[in-house]
C-alpha positions, 0 to 999 in steps of 0.5 A: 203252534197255535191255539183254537178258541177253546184252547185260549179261552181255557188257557186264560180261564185256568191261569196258563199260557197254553193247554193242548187237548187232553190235558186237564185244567180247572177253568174259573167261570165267568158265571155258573148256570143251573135250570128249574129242573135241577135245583132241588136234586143239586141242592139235596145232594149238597144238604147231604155232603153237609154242605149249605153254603156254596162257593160263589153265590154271586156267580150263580144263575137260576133259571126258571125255563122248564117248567113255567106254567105249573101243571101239577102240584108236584111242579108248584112244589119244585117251584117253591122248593127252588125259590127257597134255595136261591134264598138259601144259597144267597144267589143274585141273579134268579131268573123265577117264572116270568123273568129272563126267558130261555136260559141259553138265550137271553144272557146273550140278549142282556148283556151277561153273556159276552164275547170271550166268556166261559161258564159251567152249566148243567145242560149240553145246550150250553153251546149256544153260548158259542153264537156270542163268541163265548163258551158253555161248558156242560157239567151235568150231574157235576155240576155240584161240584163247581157249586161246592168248590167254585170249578171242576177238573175239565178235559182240553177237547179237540176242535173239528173246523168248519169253513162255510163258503159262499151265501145262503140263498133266500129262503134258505135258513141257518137250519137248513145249513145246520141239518146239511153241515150234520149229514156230512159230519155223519157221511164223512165219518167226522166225529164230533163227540166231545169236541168242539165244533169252529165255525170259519169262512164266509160267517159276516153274513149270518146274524145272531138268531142264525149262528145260534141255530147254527150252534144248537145243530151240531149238539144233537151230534154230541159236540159239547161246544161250538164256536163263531169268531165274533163279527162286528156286528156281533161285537156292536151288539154286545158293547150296547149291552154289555153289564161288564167288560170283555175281550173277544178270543179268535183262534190263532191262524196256526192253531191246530184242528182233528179234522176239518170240513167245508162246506159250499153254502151257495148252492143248499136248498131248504132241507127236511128233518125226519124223526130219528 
């Protein structure tokens, strides 16, 4: 039997030729990333441990996207607190106030993020990383952790397969879809809590700001990942701005799903969120 995307992608990052859900792996990341808001607890807790010098500071990503207009003192206090640990910490690649923008945005925009890729991260938004064909694998409180030791223990999450037939319609918008793909998720009792949601069928005609919006929608379900088979245009994308090579990963044609949903597209009407 085959494998889904998640499966090859922790498959080929953990050394093995296979993984199946439940079983436990321990991925290498491509990068690791942590935002503004986290460092100096992370940092703490490691000064605690004893531990001052972390892993893989070449893999580390630091990015200053919570808090960048200070409002307070306290928040100029965390801001030079973070600034100092990435010197401490040795870290290359710090994103302070006024560089990079949102954290699950532009290292697809820049070229960090690719095809194929898989990293830890602190926050479940993470899976916006699946717009590029990619994983973000959230850690939390955890992610510490793969500081200290360069990876964490990782549970193989099942996948729910989603086909997407048919065109939006103008007006229409890859939120609307993502509201509609949520409600049927919810009435039809398919649950997505710490799996990983494959989008299939019709996806060529949605670009990257829409797969995006279309991966940030089924994490307020609880999914931890979310995955587009990258198109061609995708790919195009990347290689103008890949900083280094990559494979994109497809799931195998036999792979295996828990549950599966279509959806016809042709006929949604712009939709209404109301507050939960």
């Amino acid at each position: 039997m085959g494998m889904t995307a998640i499966e090859k992608v922790l498959a080929q990052k953990s050394g093995l030729k296979s993984v199946r859900p439940g079983e436990v792996v321990y991925p290498d990341p491509d990068f690791v990333m942590i935002h503004d808001g986290v460092v100096m607890s992370v940092k703490q807790e490691l000064d605690a441990a004893g531990i001052t010098r972390i892993a893989a500071p070449e893999k580390l990503v630091m990015v200053t996207d919570h808090e960048v207009i200070y409002g307070s003192a306290r928040a100029a206090e965390k801001g030079a607190f973070n600034r100092g640990a990435a010197r401490d910490w040795g870290v290359k690649h710090f994103f302070d106030v006024g560089r990079g923008g949102h954290g699950h945005i532009f290292p697809m925009e820049c070229g960090m993020l690719l095809p194929g890729m898989f990293y830890f991260d602190n926050d479940r938004h993470a899976t916006n990383a699946g717009a590029i064909g990619a994983f973000g694998f959230r850690m939390g409180g955890e992610i510490s952790r793969v500081l200290a030791t360069g990876t964490n223990w990782v549970v193989v999450p099942k996948s729910v397969r989603i086909r997407i037939r048919g065109t939006l319609r103008p007006g229409v918008l890859g939120r609307d879809l993502g509201f509609h793909i949520a409600r049927q998720l919810r009435e039809r009792e398919i649950d997505v809590d710490y799996r990983v949601v494959e989008y299939a069928g019709d996806l060529d005609q949605f670009d990257l700001a829409t797969r995006v919006a279309l991966c940030s929608s089924p994490t307020e379900m609880r999914a931890y990942g979310v995955f587009f088979p990258p198109s061609q245009a995708v790919l195009e994308r990347a290689r103008a701005r890949a900083q280094r090579p990559f494979t994109p990963v497809y799931p195998d044609a036999d792979a295996a799903y828990e549950a599966e949903l279509e959806i016809d597209a042709s006929h949604l009407e712009p939709q209404v969120a109301l507050p939960g």
